[in-house]
Every structure is written in C-alpha cells, then in structure tokens.
C-alpha positions, 0 to 999 in steps of 0.5 A: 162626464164618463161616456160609459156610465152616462155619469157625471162627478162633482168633486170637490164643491164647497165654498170658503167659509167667508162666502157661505151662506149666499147661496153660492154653493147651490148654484155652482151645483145647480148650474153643474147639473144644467151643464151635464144634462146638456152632455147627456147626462143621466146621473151625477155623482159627489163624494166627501168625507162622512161627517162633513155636515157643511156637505150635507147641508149642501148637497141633500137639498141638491137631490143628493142622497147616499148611495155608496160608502167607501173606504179610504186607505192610507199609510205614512211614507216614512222609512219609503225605501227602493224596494216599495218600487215593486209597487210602481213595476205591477209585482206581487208584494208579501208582507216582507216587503212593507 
C-alpha cells in the first residue's frame, strides 16, 4: 500500500484456468480488500490488459470500475548496442542514437 496516495495495488490476480470458476478469485480479492482496509486503505487499484474478459468478469463484480487507461510502450531489443547505455546514465537521446 502507498502511504502517500492511501492506495492499495493488485496486480496481477487471476487464476489458473483448471481452478476458475470456484470462486477462488473473488476471494483472493475480497480477502485483499479486508487486508487493506486494515492498513488503512482508502482505495485500491487493478491493472490489466484491455480485452482480458477473464478480468472483467472478475473484478467488475468486485467493485472495480475503470478509472484510467494507459498506454503501453515497447521495442524489440535486437541490434541493443553500447550506445543505448546513454539510457542507463540519464543522457538526452536524439533519434540518432536508437
């Protein structure tokens, strides 16, 4: 839980597809949400990929709603040469150097 924000993170929950339907998600959250309150949190947070119906079905019914949408960015790292080390070190990239 974040101190801060009062806000507690669930990632990831889900459950293996040979166990689902036993309601063992749920309670995992529910029990989640009981252990938060506890530390005094005022909200908490879940975060998936979009289009994960699995997820939906298990964490709308849990009270959770979408309040955000991210975006996610990657790259492939073939051809990751000693120069991308700029990235490590804090130093301004130009285009030139990816």
């Amino acid at each position: 839980m974040d101190p801060a924000s009062r806000t507690g993170l669930f990632e990831p929950v889900g459950t293996s597809p040979a166990h689902r339907q036993k309601g063992l998600g749920p309670t995992v959250m529910i029990e989640g949400l009981r252990r938060l309150r506890a530390l005094g949190a005022e909200g908490a947070l879940v975060t998936y990929v979009g289009g994960n119906e699995a997820a939906t079905r298990l964490h709308e019914p849990a009270g959770f709603g979408s309040v955000d949408r991210d975006d996610l960015y990657g790259r492939k790292v073939e051809g990751f040469s000693a120069k991308h080390s700029a990235i490590s070190e804090n130093k301004k990239l130009t285009a030139d150097d990816l």
